[in-house]
C-alpha positions as CSV (number, residue, x, y, z in Angstrom):
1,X,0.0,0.0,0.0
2,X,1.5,3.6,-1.3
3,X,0.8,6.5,0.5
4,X,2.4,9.7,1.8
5,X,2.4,11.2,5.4
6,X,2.9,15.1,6.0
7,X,2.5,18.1,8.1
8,X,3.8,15.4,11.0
9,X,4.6,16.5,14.3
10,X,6.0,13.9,16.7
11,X,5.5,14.3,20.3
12,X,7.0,12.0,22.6
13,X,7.5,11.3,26.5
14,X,9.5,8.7,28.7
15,X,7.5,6.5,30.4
16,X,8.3,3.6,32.4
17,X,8.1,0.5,30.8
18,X,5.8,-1.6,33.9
19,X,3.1,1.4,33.1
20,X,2.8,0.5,29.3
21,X,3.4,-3.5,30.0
22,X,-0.2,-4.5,30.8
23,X,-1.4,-3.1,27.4
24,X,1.0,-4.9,25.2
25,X,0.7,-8.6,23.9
26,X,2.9,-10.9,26.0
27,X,4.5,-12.0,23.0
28,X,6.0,-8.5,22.5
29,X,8.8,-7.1,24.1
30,X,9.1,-2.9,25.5
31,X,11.8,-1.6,23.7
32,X,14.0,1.2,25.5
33,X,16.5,3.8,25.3
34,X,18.4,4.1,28.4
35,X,16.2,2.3,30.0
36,X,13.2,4.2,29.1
37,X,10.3,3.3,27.1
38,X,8.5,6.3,24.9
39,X,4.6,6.9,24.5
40,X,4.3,9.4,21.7
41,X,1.2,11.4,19.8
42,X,1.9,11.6,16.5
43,X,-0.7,13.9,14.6
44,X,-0.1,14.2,10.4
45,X,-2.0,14.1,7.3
46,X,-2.3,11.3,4.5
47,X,-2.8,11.5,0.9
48,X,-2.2,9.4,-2.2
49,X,-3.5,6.0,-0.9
50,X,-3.5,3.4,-2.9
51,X,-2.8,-0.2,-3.6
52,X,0.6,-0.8,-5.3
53,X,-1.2,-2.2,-8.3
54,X,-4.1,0.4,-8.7
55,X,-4.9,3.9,-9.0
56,X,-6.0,6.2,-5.8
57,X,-8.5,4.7,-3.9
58,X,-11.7,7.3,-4.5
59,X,-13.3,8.1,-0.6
60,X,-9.8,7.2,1.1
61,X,-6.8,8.8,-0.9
62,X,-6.5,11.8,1.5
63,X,-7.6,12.5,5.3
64,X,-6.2,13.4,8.6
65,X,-5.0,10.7,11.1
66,X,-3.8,11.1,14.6
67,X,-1.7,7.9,16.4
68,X,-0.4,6.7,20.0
69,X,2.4,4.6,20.2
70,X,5.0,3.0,21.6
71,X,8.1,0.8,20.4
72,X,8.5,-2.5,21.1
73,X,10.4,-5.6,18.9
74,X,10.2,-9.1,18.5
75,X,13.0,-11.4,18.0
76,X,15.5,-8.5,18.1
77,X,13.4,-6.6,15.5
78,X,12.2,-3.2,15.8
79,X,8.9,-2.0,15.5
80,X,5.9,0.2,16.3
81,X,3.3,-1.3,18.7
82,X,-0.3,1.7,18.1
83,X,-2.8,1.9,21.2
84,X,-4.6,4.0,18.6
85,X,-5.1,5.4,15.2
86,X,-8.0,8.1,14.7
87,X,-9.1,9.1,11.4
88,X,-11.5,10.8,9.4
89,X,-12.4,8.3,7.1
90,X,-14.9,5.7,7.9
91,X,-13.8,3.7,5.1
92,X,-10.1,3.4,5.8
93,X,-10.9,2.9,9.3
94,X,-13.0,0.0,8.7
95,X,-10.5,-1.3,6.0
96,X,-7.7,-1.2,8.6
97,X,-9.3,-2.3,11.2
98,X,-10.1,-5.7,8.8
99,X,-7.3,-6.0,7.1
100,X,-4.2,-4.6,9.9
101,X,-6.2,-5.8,13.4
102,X,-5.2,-2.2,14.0
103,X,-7.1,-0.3,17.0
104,X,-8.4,2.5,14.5
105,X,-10.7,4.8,15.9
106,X,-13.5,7.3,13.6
107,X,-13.0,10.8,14.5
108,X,-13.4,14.7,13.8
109,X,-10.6,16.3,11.8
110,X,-9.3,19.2,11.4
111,X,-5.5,20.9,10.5
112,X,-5.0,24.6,9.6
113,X,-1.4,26.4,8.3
114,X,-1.0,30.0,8.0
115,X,3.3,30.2,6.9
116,X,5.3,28.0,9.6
117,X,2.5,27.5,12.5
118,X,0.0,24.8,11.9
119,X,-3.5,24.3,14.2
120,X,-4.6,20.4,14.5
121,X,-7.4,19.6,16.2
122,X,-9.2,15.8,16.7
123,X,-12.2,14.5,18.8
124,X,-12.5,10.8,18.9
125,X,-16.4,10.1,17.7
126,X,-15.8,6.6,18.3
127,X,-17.8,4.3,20.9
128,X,-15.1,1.9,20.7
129,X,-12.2,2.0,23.2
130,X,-8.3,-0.3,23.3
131,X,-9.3,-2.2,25.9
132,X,-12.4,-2.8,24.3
133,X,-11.0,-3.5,20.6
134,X,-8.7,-6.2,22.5
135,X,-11.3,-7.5,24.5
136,X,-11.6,-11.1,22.4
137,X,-7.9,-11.5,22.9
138,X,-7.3,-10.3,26.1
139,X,-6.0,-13.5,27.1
140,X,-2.9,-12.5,25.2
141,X,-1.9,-9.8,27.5
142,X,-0.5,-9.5,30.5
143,X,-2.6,-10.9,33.4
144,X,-3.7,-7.5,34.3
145,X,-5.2,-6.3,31.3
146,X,-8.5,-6.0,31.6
147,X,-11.5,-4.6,29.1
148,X,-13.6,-3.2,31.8
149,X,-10.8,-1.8,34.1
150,X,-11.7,1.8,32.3
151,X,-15.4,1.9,31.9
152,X,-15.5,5.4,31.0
153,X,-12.0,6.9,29.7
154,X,-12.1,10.5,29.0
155,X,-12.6,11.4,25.6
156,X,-9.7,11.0,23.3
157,X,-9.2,14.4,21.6
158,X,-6.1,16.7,20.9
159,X,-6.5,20.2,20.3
160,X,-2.6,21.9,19.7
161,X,-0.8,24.5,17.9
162,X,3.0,24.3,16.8
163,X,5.4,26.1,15.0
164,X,8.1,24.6,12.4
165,X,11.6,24.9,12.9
166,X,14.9,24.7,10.9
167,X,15.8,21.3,9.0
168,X,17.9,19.3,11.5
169,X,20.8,16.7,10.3
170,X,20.0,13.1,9.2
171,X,19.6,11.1,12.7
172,X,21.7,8.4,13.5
173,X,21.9,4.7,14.8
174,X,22.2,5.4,18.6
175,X,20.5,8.9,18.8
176,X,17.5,9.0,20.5
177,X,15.8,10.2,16.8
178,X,16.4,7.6,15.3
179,X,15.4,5.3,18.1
180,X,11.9,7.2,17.9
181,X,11.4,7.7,14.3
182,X,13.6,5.3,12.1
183,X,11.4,2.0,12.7
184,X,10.6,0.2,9.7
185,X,7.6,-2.2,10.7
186,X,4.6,-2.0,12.6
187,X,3.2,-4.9,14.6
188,X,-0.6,-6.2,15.5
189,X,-2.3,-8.7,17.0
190,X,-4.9,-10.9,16.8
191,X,-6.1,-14.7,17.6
192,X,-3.3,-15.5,19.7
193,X,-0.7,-14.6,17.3
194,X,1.5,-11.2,16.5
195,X,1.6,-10.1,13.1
196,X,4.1,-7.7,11.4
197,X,3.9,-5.7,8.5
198,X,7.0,-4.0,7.1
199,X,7.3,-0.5,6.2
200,X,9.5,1.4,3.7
201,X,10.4,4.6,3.5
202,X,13.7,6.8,3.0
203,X,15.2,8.5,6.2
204,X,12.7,10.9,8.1
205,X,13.7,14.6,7.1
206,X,13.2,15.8,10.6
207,X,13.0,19.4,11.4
208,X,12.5,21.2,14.8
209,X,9.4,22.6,16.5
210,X,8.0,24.3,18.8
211,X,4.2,23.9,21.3
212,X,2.4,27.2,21.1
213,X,-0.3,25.7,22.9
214,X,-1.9,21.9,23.6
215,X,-4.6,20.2,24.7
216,X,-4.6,16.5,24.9
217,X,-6.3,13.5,26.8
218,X,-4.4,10.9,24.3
219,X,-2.9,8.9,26.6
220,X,-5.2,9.4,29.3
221,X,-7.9,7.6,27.0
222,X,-5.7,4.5,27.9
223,X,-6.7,4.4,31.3
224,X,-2.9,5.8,32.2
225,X,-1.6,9.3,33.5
226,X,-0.2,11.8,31.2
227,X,3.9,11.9,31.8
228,X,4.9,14.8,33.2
229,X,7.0,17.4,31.5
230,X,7.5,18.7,28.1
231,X,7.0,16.2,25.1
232,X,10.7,16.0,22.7
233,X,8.9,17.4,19.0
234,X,10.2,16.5,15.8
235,X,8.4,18.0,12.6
236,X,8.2,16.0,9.2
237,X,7.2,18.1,6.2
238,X,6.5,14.9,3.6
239,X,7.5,11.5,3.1
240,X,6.3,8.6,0.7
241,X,6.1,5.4,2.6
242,X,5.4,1.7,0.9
243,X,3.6,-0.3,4.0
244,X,2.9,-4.4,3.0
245,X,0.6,-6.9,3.9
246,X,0.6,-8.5,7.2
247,X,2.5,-11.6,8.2
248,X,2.7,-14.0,10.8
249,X,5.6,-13.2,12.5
250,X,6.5,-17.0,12.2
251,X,6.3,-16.4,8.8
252,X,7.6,-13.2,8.4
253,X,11.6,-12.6,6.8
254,X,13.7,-11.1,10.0
């Protein structure tokens, strides 16, 4: 599946990893750096979507997604583990909720840009919560997860403002942006069983940023606290990314 991702702002906080462990799969191991795990927000805009054998997909080639996520690997391999994907597109939410086992989520959209500052805002219209999306396999996590643990989460919504900064240098292995952004598969779960897909694009062209102002109950929607401090940003203008079909990881080339 081609598409391209833009107007991408990471935010990420350390977290300790026993907070995140009870809403992993068992199978899957918390990656860290320094002995931290991350929990970012990611909010971005998609366009272009389409199979690698067709044209544009009408209803679904362009929309606004916002994500949650954490890193983890299996085997030694790296990856991105999503407590959530909104979007505003019922169709691709549906389609990747089939087709990925990915925890996407329907929401309200919205991103403005007037020169270097860009206004994103996005309120979850979704019934459907994690816990509840894992419910079936909840025997497949940790023995404390639990699908009724957070009967009523706040609403997930984010409401910020940032500013673009100046183009930073390519990240490298052992930087903490590369540990964060460079991760070239994405990993699901459903049945008993852990799925990977892999992911290809070129190097992130990071640039910095800056919070004018934010909103958020992202993480909170999890049933866990917000980490304290200010988030580490990284801003991504455009990048074309190739993502394939999933595979068992059994299955699937290391």
């Amino acid at each position: 599946m081609y598409q391209s991702w833009g107007k991408l702002l990471f935010m990420h906080w350390p977290i300790n990893p026993d907070i995140l462990r009870h809403l992993i799969p068992a199978k899957l191991s918390i990656d860290t750096f320094a002995g931290q795990a991350w929990i970012g927000v990611v909010p971005f805009t998609m366009w272009g979507i389409r199979a690698s054998f067709l044209p544009p997909i009408p209803g679904t080639s362009a929309f606004h997604e916002l994500n949650v996520r954490t890193y983890v690997h299996y085997d030694g391999v790296p990856g991105v583990w999503f407590f959530s994907l909104d979007a505003a597109n019922r169709l691709a939410v549906w389609g990747a909720r089939t087709f990925y086992s990915l925890p996407y989520f329907n929401a309200r959209m919205s991103l403005k840009q007037n020169e270097n500052m860009i206004d994103y805002s996005s309120v979850r219209s979704d019934g459907r919560t994690y816990s509840k999306f894992f419910s079936t396999d909840a025997t497949g996590f940790p023995a404390n997860f639990d699908s009724s643990q957070f009967p009523q989460p706040p609403q997930a919504r984010l409401e910020t403002s940032w500013k673009i900064g100046e183009r930073l240098p390519p990240s490298q292995p052992g930087e903490i942006e590369f540990f964060l952004t460079e991760r070239y598969c994405l990993y699901s779960y459903r049945h008993g069983k852990v799925y990977r897909s892999r992911i290809f694009h070129d190097p992130w062209p990071l640039c910095a940023a800056s919070i004018d102002s934010c909103k958020s109950t992202m993480i909170e929607s999890l049933g866990i606290a917000q980490p304290e401090g200010e988030p580490l940003l990284h801003y991504a203008e455009s990048i074309a990314v190739d993502i394939w079909a999933l595979q068992r990881v059994s299955e699937a080339r290391p």
